[in-house]
N, C-alpha and C positions, 0 to 999 in steps of 0.2 A: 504494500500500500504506500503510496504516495501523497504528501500533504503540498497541494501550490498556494502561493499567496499572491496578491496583486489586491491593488487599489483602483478603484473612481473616482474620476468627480461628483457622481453625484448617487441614489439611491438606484433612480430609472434606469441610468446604465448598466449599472451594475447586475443590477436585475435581468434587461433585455442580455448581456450577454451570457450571466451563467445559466440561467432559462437554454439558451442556444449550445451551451458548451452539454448541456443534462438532455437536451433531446438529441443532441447528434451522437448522444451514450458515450462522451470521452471524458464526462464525468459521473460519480457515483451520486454526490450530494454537494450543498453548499450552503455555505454561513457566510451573511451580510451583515457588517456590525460599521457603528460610524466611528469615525476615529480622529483624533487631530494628528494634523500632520505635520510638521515642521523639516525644510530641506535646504540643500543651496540649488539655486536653478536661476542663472544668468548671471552670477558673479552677484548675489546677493539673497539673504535667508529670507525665505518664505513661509507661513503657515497658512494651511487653510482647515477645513472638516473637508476629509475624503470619507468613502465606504469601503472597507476594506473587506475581501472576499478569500474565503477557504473551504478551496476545491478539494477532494477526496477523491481521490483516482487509481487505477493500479498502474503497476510502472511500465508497461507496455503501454501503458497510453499517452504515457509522460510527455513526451515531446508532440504528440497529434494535438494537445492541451496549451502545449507553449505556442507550438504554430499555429491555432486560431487564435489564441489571445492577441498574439501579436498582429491578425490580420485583423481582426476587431475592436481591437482595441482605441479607445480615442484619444491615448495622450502618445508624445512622440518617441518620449521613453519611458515606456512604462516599469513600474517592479516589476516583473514576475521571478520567483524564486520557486524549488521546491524544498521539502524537508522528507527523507525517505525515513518510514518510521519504521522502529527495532521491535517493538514488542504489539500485537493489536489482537484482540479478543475473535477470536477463531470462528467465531459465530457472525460477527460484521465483517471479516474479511470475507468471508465465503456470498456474502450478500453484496458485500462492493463486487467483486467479482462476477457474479452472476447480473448485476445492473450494471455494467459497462459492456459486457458481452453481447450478444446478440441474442438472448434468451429471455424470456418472461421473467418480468423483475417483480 
């Protein structure tokens, strides 16, 4: 199992795109939470409220996940990161699995 992150500008995008990332099955599930963000971006610090999103994918999907992001995505560098987890409860991995696959989820 695979954990991605990435941020929005705003709720709706966020939404329209893990909605599109969950029906194309290259993700399992996702969480939208709001967040302040503070960065440098143009030679000076910035903050705003983004939405920040955590995808649940398996690792064969891993990269089909960054390549839509990045084609959907609306900022011009986006985060995306993942974090590949070590231990995850045998009963939800068999379910993420079976819901990125091509089988009744």
């Amino acid at each position: 199992m695979t954990i991605i992150y990435t941020t929005f500008p705003n709720r709706e995008k966020a939404l329209e795109i893990c909605k599109n990332l969950l029906s194309e099955k290259l993700i399992a599930c996702f969480n939208i939470f709001q967040v302040d963000s503070g960065y440098w971006w143009d030679g000076k610090i910035s903050q705003d409220i983004e939405f920040a999103a955590i995808l649940k994918t398996s690792k064969l999907k891993e990269q089909g996940v960054f390549k839509r992001l990045k084609e959907l995505h609306p900022y011009s560098v986006p985060a995306i990161f993942s974090v590949e987890t070590e231990n995850v409860d045998m009963d939800y991995k068999q379910w993420l699995e079976k819901s990125v696959n091509n089988t009744n989820s």
